[in-house]
Structures are given as structure tokens and as C-alpha cells.
C-alpha positions in Angstrom: -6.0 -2.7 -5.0 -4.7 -4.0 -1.8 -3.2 -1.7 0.5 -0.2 -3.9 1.2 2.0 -6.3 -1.3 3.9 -9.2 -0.2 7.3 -7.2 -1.4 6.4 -5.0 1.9 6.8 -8.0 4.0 9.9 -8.1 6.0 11.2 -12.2 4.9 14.8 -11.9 5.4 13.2 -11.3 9.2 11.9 -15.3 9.2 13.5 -17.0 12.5 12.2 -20.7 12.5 13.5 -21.3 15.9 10.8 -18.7 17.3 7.5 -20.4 15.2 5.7 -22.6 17.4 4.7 -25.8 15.1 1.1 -25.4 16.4 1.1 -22.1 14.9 2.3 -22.8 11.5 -0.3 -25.7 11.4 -3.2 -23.0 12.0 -1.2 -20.6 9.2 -1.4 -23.8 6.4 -5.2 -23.9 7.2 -5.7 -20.4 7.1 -3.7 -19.9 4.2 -6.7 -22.1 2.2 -10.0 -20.5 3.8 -8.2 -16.6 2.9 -7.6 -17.8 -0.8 -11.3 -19.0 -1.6 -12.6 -16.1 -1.9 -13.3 -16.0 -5.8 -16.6 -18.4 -4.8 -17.7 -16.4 -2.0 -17.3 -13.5 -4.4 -19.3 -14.7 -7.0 -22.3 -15.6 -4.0 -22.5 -11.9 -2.6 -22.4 -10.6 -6.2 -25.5 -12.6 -6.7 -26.9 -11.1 -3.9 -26.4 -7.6 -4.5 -26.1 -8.0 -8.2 -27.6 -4.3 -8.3 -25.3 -2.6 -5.7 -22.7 -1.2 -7.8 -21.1 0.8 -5.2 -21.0 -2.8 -3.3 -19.8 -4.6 -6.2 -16.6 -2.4 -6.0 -15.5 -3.0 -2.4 -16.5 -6.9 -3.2 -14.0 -6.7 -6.2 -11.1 -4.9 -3.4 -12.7 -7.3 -1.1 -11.2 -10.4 -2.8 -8.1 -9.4 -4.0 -6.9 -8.4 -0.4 -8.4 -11.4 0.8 -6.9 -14.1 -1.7 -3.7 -11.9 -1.3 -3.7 -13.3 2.4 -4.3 -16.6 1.1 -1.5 -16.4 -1.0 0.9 -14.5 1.7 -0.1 -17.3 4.2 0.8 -20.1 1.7 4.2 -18.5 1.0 5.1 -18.2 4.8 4.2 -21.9 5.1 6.8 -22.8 2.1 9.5 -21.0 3.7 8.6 -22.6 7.3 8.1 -25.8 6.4 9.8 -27.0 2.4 7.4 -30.0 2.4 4.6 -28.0 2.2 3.2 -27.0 -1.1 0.1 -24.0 -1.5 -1.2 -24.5 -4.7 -2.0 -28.5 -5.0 -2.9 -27.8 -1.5 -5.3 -25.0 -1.9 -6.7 -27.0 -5.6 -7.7 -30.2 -2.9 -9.4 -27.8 -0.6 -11.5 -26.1 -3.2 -12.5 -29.2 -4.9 -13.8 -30.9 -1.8 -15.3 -28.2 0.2 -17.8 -26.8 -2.5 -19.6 -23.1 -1.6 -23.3 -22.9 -3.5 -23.3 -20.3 -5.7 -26.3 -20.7 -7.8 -28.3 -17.8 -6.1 -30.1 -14.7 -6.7 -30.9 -14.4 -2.8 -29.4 -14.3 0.2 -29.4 -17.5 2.5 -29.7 -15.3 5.2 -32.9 -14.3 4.1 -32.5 -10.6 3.1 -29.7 -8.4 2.3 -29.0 -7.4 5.9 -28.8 -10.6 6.8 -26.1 -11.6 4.8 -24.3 -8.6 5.7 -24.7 -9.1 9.3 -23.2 -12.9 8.9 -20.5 -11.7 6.6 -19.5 -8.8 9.8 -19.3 -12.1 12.3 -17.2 -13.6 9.7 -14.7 -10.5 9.5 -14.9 -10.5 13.4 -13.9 -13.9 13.9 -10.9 -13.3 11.4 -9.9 -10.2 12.7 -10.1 -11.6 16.0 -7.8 -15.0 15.3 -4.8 -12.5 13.3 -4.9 -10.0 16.4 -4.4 -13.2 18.8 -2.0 -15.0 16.3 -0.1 -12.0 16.1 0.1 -11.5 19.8 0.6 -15.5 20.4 3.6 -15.6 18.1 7.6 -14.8 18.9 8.2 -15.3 15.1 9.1 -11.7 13.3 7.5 -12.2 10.2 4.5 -14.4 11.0 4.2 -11.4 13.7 4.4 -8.5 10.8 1.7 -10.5 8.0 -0.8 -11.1 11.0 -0.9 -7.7 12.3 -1.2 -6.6 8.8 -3.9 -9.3 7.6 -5.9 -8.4 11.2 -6.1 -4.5 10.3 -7.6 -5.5 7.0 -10.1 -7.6 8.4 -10.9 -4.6 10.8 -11.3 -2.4 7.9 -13.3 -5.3 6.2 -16.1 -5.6 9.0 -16.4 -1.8 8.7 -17.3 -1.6 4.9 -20.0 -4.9 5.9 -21.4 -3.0 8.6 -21.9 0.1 6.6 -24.3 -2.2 4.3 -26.1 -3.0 6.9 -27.0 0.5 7.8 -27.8 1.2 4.1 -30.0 -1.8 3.9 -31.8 -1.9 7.7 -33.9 1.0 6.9 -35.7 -0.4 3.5 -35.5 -4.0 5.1 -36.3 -3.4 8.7 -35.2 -6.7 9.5 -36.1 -7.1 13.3 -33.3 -7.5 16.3 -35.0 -11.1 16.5 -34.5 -11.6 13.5 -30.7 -10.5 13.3 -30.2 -12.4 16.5 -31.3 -15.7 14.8 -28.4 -14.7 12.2 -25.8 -13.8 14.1 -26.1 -17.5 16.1 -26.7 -19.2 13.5 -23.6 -18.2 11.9 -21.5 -18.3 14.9 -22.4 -22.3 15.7 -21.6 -22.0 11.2 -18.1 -21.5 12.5 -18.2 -25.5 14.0 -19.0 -26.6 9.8 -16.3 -28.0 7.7 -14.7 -25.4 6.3 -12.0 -25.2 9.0 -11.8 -28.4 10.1 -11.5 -29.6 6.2 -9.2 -26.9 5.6 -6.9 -28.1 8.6 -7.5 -31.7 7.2 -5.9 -30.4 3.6 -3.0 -28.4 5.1 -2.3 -30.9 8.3 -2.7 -33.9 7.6 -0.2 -37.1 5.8 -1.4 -38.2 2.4 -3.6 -41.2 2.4 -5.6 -39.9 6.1 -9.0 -40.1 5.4 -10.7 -37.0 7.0 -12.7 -36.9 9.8 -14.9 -33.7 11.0 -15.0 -34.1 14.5 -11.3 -35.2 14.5 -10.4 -32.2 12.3 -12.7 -29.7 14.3 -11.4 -30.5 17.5 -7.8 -30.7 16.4 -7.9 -27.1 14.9 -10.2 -25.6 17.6 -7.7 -26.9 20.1 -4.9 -25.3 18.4 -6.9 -21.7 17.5 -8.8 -21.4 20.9 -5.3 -21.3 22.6 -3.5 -18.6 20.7 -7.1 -16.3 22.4 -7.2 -14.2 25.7 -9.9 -12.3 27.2 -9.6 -9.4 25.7 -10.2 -11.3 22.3 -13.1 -12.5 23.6 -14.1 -9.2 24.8 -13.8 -7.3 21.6 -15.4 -10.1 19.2 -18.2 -10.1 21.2 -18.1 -6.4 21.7 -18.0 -6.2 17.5 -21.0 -8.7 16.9 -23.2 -7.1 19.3 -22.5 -3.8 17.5 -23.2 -5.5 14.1 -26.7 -7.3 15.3 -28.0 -4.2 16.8 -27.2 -5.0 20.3 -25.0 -2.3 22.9 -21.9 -3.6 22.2 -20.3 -2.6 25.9 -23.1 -3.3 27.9 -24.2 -5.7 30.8 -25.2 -8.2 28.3 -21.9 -7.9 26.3 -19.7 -8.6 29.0 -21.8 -11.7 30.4 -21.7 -12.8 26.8 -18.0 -12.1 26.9 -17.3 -13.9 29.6 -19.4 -17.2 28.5 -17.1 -16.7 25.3 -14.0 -16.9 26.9 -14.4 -19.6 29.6 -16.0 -21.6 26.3 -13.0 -20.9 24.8 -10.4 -21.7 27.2 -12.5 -24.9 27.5 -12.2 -25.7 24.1 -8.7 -25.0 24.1 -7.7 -28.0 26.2 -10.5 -30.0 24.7 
């Protein structure tokens, strides 16, 4: 069961005149990527279909996550009465379909997958830290901080796999490296940008990827400072195999955040 409930959210807090409308459009698009997990669920029990201890932090896995989902929409309903969650989130899901029909990883073995799903958990943990930081808003403030330690604890219980799995796999570092980039550019597909399109955009807008993309990285990349940049890279170098505080981190780190302010006026 999740560790938190929406009834431990502070809502009489909510101040509109302190959310930034950039934020809130960023909260309406996260709101839909959080609740889908159900698919991605079904994908990674595929995967591991013989893992049972796995198949029970999977099972905890989705719940907290579509419990985001749903915790996100709910904010956006109180900050803005026009928007609506649920025939939101039923547009999203039907036009951004996740393959399921698997019995193997598309990662190419088991580590794999759990190496992508730890640059996953990074980049989320990373964007709640920095939207929690970014916003004045007391409430948006409280379920950020909240979601971010979750996704923390979530990269954790990914990178345990790994260490189960690495040494009957022995998947090599070039090997993981390939992964962990190839999921990262993954980050650019249209899973955000259709989201944003869903949750942003007037009725009757057709949707456009690279207008999408760029309008949601715009808005995302400026909410991030250094130290974001620092610790995401810090937390995929740890999950690839890499030293996660070396001389190579912090170049990395530093491509990362000069990419990222550059994206963030792009």
C-alpha cells in the first residue's frame, strides 16, 4: 500500500495566487504519464513473470505511482475548474499505446530493463525535487516533495534488481551504456510531449511532436538547477555501473546542465 494517501495532503493550504501557470501546465501533463502505470505494469510482469519477490514491489509499484497520477489530477481540478482528469487521462491512454505483448525485455535482458526503468525513476525524482523547489504554491510544494521521495525510494528497489540480475546476466558496461543513452534520448519520444498535448492544449488543436516537445521541455528544463543536474547524472552513472562522483560524472554533469539551460529558453 502506498505510504502516503491523498487525505494527508494539506488542501485547505492551496494559494492560487502563488502557482505559476507554467507549472500547473507541467502538473496536468504529469498527472497523465504517473497514472499509466497499469500498462507499464503488465510489460515488466511479462518480463519477470517468474520474480515473485519482484512481482510484489511491481504490484506497490503501481499503486503509488497511479496514486500520483491521481493526486496530480486532483490539484489540477482545484487550480484550474476547466480542467477535467479522467476524460483527460482516457484521451491520453488511448492515443499513446505502450506494447505489451512480450515475454522479453526490449532492453535485451533483464538488467537492461532494470537499468532503463532506474533512468526513468531518476528523471522523475529529479523533475518533483526541482518542481518542488521551483514552486511558492504550499500544496503543489507538499505533493512534490512527497511524490519525489517516492520516486527516490523507487530507483532504489530498480537498482537492487540489477544487482540481483548482473551477476547471472553479466551484461557488460558497454552494453549498459548503450541502455542508459538510448533511454535517455527515449525521454525526447512522445509520451511527454503527447501528454502535454492532452492536458495543454484547446479542443480541436491537432498535435504536433516537435511543437509539443519543445513546448513542455521549455517549461520542465526551467523549473532545473545544477545541482539537479548534478545528482541525476550522479544517480545514472551509479545505476549503469559507472563512479557516480567522479571526473567523468561531473563533465557529464556539466554537459547536462548547460544542455538544459539551453533547452530551457529554446
Amino acid at each position: 500500500m502506498p505510504r502516503w494517501t491523498p487525505d494527508d495532503i494539506h488542501w485547505d493550504r492551496f494559494d492560487p495566487s502563488r502557482l505559476a501557470p507554467d507549472l500547473l501546465q507541467l502538473v496536468k501533463a504529469a498527472a497523465l504519464t504517473e497514472a499509466n502505470a497499469a500498462r507499464y505494469t503488465q510489460y515488466l510482469n511479462n518480463v519477470f513473470h517468474d520474480d515473485a519477490d519482484l512481482a510484489v514491489s511491481l504490484a506497490e509499484w503501481r499503486l503509488e505511482e497511479e496514486q500520483h497520477g491521481h493526486i496530480l489530477g486532483r490539484y489540477a481540478e482545484m487550480a484550474d475548474p476547466t480542467y477535467h482528469f479522467a476524460p483527460t487521462f482516457k484521451a491520453f491512454i488511448e492515443g499513446y499505446v505502450i506494447p505489451i505483448d512480450v515475454d522479453q525485455s526490449i532492453r535485451g535482458s533483464r538488467v537492461g530493463e532494470l537499468l532503463a526503468r532506474c533512468i526513468v525513476e531518476t528523471g522523475t525524482s529529479s523533475f518533483y525535487s526541482a518542481l518542488a523547489e521551483a514552486t511558492e504554491e504550499p500544496v503543489l510544494m507538499e505533493i512534490a516533495k512527497r511524490i519525489a521521495a517516492d520516486e527516490f525510494r523507487h530507483y532504489r528497489t530498480f537498482l537492487d534488481g540489477i544487482k540481483k540480475y548482473q551477476p547471472a546476466e553479466r551484461v557488460s558496461l558497454l552494453s549498459r551504456i548503450k541502455v542508459t543513452v538510448g533511454r535517455v534520448r527515449e525521454s525526447e519520444d512522445d509520451e511527454l510531449a503527447f501528454a502535454y498535448h492532452c492536458a495543454n492544449d484547446q479542443p480541436g488543436i491537432a498535435y504536433d511532436h516537435a511543437r509539443c516537445n519543445a513546448a513542455y521541455a521549455t517549461r520542465a528544463y526551467r523549473i532545473y538547477r545544477a545541482h539537479h543536474a548534478e545528482r541525476a547524472v550522479g544517480m545514472i552513472f551509479k545505476a549503469t555501473g559507472l563512479a557516480p562522483q567522479g571526473w567523468l560524472a561531473r563533465r557529464v554533469a556539466g554537459w547536462a546542465w548547460k544542455r538544459m539551460q539551453a533547452r530551457a529558453v529554446a
